[in-house]
Structures are given as structure tokens and as C-alpha cells.
C-alpha positions as CSV (number, residue, x, y, z in Angstrom):
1,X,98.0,121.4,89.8
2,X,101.2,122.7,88.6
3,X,101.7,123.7,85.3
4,X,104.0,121.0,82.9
5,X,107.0,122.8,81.1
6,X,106.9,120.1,78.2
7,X,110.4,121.7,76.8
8,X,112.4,119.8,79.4
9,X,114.2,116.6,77.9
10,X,115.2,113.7,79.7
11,X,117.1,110.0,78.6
12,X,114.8,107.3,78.5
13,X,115.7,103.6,77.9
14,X,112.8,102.7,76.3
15,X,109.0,102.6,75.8
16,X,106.0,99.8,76.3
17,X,102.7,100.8,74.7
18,X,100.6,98.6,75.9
19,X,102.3,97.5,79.3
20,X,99.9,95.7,81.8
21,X,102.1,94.8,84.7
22,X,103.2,98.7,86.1
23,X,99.8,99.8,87.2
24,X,96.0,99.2,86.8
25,X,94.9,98.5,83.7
26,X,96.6,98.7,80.2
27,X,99.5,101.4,80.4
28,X,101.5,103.6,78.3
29,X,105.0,103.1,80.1
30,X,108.3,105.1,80.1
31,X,111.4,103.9,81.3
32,X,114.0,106.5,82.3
33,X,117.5,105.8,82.0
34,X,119.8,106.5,85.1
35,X,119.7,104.3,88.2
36,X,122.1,105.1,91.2
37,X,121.7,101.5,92.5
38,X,123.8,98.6,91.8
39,X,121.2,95.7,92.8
40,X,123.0,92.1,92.7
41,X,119.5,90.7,90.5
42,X,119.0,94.0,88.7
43,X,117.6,92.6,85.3
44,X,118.0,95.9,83.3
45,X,122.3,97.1,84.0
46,X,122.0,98.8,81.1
47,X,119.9,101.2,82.3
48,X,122.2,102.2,85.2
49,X,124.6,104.8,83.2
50,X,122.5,108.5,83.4
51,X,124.6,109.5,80.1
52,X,123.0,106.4,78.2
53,X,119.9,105.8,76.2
54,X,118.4,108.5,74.0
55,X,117.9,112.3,74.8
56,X,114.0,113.3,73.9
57,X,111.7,116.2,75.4
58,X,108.5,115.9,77.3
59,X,106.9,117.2,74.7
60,X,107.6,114.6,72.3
61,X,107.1,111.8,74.7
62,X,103.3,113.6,75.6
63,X,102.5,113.7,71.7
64,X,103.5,109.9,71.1
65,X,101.3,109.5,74.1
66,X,98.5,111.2,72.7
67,X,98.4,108.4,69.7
68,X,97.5,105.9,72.3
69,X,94.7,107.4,74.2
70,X,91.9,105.2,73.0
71,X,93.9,102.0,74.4
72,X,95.2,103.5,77.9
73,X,92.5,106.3,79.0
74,X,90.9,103.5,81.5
75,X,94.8,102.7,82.4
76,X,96.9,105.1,82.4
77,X,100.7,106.2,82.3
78,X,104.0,104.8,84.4
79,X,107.6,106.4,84.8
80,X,109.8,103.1,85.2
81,X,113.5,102.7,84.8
82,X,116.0,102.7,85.7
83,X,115.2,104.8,88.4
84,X,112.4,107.9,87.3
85,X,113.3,110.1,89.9
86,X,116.5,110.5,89.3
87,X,115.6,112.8,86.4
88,X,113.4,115.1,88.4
89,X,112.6,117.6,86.1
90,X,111.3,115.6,83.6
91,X,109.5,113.1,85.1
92,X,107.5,116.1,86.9
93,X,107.1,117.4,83.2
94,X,105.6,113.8,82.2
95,X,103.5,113.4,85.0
96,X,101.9,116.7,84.6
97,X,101.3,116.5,81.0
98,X,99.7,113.0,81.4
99,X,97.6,114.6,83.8
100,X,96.5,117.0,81.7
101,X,94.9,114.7,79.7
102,X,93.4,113.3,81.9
103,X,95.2,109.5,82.3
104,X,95.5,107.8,85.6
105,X,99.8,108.3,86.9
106,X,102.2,105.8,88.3
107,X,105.4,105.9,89.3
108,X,107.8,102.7,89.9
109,X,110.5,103.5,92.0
110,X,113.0,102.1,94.1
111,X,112.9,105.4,96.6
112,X,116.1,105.5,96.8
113,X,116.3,109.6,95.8
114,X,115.4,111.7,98.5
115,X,112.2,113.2,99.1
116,X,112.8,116.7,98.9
117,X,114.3,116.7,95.4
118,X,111.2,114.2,94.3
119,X,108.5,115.5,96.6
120,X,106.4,117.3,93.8
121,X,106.4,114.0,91.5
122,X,105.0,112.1,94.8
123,X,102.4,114.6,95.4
124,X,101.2,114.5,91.8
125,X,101.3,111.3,91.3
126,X,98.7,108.9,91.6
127,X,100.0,105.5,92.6
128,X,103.6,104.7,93.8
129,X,104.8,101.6,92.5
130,X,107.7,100.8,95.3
131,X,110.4,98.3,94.9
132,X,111.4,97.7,98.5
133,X,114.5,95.5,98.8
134,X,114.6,94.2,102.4
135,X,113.6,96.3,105.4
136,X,117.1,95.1,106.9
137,X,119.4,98.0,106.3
138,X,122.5,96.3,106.6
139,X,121.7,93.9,103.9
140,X,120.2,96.9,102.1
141,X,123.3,97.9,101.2
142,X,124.6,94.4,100.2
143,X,122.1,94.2,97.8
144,X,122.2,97.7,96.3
145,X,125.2,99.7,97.0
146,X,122.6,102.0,98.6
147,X,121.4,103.5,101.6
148,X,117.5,102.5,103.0
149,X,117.2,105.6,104.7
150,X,115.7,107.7,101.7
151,X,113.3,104.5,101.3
152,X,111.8,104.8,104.2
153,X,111.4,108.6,104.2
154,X,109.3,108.6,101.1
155,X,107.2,105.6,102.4
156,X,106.3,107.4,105.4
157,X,105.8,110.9,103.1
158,X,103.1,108.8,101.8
159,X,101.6,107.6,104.6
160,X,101.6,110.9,106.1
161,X,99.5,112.3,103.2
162,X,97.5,109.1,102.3
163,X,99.3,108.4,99.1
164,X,98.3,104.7,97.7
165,X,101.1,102.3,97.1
166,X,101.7,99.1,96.0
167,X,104.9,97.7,97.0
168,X,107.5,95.1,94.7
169,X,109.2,92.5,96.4
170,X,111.3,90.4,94.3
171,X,112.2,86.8,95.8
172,X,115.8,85.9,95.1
173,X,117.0,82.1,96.4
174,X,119.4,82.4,98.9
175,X,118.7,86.2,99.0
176,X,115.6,87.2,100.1
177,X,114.1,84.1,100.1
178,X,114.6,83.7,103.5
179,X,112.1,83.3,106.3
180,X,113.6,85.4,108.6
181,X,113.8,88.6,106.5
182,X,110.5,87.9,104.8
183,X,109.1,87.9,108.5
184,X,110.9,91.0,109.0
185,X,109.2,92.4,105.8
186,X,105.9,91.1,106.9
187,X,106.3,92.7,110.1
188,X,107.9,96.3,109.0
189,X,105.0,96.8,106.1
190,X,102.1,95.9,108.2
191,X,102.1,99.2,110.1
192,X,101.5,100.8,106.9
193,X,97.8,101.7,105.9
194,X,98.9,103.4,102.8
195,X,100.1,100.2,101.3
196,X,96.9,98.3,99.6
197,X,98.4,95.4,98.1
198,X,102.2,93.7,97.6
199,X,103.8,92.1,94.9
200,X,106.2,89.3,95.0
201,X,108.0,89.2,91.8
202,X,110.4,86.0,90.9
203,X,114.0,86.8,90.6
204,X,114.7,86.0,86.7
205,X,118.0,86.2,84.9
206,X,116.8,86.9,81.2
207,X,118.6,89.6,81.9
208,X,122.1,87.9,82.5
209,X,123.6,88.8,79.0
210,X,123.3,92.5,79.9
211,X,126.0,92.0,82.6
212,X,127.9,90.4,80.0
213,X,127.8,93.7,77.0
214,X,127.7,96.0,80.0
215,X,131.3,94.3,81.3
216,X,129.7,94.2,84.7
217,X,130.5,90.9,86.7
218,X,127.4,89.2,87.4
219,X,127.7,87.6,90.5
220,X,124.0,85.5,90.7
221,X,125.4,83.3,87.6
222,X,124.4,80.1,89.7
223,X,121.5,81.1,91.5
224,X,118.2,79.7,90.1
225,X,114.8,81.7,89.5
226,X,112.3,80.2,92.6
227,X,109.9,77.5,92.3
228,X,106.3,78.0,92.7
229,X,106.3,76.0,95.8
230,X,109.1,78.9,96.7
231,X,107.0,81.6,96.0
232,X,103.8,80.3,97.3
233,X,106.0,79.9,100.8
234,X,107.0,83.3,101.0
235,X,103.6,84.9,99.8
236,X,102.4,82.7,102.8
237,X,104.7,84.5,105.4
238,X,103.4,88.4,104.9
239,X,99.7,86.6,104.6
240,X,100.2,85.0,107.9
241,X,100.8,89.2,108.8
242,X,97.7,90.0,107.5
243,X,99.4,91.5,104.4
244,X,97.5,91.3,100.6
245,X,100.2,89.5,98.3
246,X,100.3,88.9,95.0
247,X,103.1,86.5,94.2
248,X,103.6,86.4,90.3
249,X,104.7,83.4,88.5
250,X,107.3,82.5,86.0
């Protein structure tokens, strides 16, 4: 394993102690600030700007972590954001030094750096957590401002090495709530034998006042979180493609 330079500082956003939604088990989570997407339902805006949130070290982050050991050792520890990979060095440096004691790693991403500036945090790391858009690359870039190229690369990095991931979807009304692309979805992920289970996550707008202090336009003002019913119909689709699907509720 490679050695963790704990003198590197990073931005972060903010911290959950006890998070139990970004990986197995109860989690110590980070979230990095920095994002070089612009998605349409992003929930977090504030997190986009790299120069934002507050300057700490790894070091500091590993001590804090340390506090909480007795809670997390059968969980573990998550980079969020944001986007993590965006800051390179130091989510290598917080990866490693969670290692080091021994904690189970995740990383949520949205893949969308490319693999050869965040290949070592993909090899040490022991789940990805990846939030795939759409597997349409046109509407892609609709969505994010982004290309899906990079996405795909570091799917297939991990499927070339046998790296687990679980894989976010969120459902957004008149988005990706749509039969065709979910079929699409269903379709592109089943040839995938590192993926062990998907998430469908409900598009949500507690987030909506961000846009607002962030002077952003917010352009999903009238589009409505999904029903159940809505949820439970697109769960069904990648089912139908033999896929595992979680579909989270409200």
C-alpha cells in the first residue's frame, strides 16, 4: 500500500459522523468541496466553487476520525462532495490514512475526472459509490455541462480489475424518469459484473434555496420529487434486466 502524506490540505464542505446512506454500515463521511459539474437537480450548488468551504490537512481530518472509531470500525470511511476526485492529492492522503487504521473506504463520485489523474484513489479504494447520470451521452451533457466519456473509462477501469461498485441513479420527473432511457440504463449496466447493486435515489429539492444564496438560476423550480408508484415503475424497468435495485423513498 502506499504510504499517506497526511501534511496535504484539501477544502471540504462538510463532515457527517455517523452517516448511514454512503456505504455499508455506519460511516465517518467527508465531503470535498469542488465539483466541475453543473447538474440541473444538483442538491448541494454550493459545493461547486473549488475556492469555497474551509482549508484543513489530512492530518487533521485522520485525527478527528480517530475519535470515532468505536462507532464506524464495522463501517467505515466515505469521500463525498462535491466531487472527491477533483482534489487528488488529498483524497489519496485520506484514503490511505483511513486505511491505516484499518476502516473499510468508499468513494462517491460522479467519474467525471479522468482516470489517470484518479487512478491511485480507485485502486485503493474499497467500494466506488458511482453516480451515473444517464448512459445517453448527448443528454449527458444537458444534464451536467459534462462530458460521459471519463465516466465510462473509470467504470470499465473497474471492471477490468474487479473493483466493487454500487451505482446512484437519481430519478428526476420529466428527466430521467423516462422509460426509454431507463431501458437504456438497464441495458448499458447489465454487461457489468463489477456492479453488485444500484440505487435509485428520488430527485428532491430541499436543496432549492441554495440556488437562490448561490445566485444560480434554478431551472427544476416546477418539477415535483417522484411518487412512489414513480419510483417503484422505474426500479421495475432495470429489474426486468436482471439488475439488483434499491429504489429509496422520500
Amino acid at each position: 500500500m502506499l504510504l499517506a502524506d497526511l501534511s496535504v490540505s484539501g477544502r471540504i464542505h462538510l463532515i457527517e459522523t455517523f452517516g448511514t446512506v454512503d456505504g455499508p454500515g455506519i460511516r465517518y463521511i467527508v465531503f470535498l468541496q469542488g465539483c466541475p459539474l453543473k447538474c440541473l437537480y444538483c442538491h448541494n450548488p454550493d459545493t461547486w466553487d473549488i475556492s469555497g468551504g474551509t482549508l484543513v490537512s489530512a492530518d487533521e481530518i485522520i485525527n478527528d476520525l480517530k475519535n470515532y472509531y468505536s462507532f464506524i470500525k464495522t463501517g467505515g470511511f466515505t469521500l463525498s462532495g462535491g466531487e472527491p476526485l477533483l482534489q487528488t492529492e488529498f483524497s489519496l492522503a485520506l484514503i490511505l490514512g483511513a486505511k491505516k487504521l484499518g476502516l473499510h473506504t468508499a468513494v462517491d463520485t460522479s467519474g467525471a475526472i479522468g482516470l489517470s489523474k484518479c487512478i491511485k484513489i480507485i485502486d485503493e479504494t474499497d467500494l466506488i459509490l458511482l453516480d451515473i447520470k444517464t448512459a445517453d451521452a448527448d443528454f449527458y451533457k444537458v444534464l451536467t455541462g459534462g462530458r460521459i466519456d471519463p465516466v465510462l473509462e473509470l467504470l470499465n477501469y473497474c471492471e477490468s480489475i474487479g473493483k466493487p461498485v454500487w451505482v446512484r441513479h437519481v430519478i428526476v420527473p420529466n428527466l430521467t424518469l423516462n422509460d426509454g432511457r431507463l431501458v437504456r440504463l438497464a441495458s448499458f449496466l447489465s454487461g457489468y459484473t463489477c456492479i453488485e447493486k444500484v440505487e435509485l435515489l428520488p430527485f428532491h429539492k430541499l436543496g432549492e434555496n441554495k440556488w437562490e444564496q448561490t445566485n444560480i438560476k434554478y431551472k427544476l423550480s416546477e418539477t415535483h420529487p417522484p411518487a412512489p408508484a414513480e419510483m417503484e415503475h422505474a426500479a421495475g424497468i432495470l429489474r426486468n434486466a436482471g439488475i439488483e435495485v434499491y429504489a429509496k423513498k422520500l
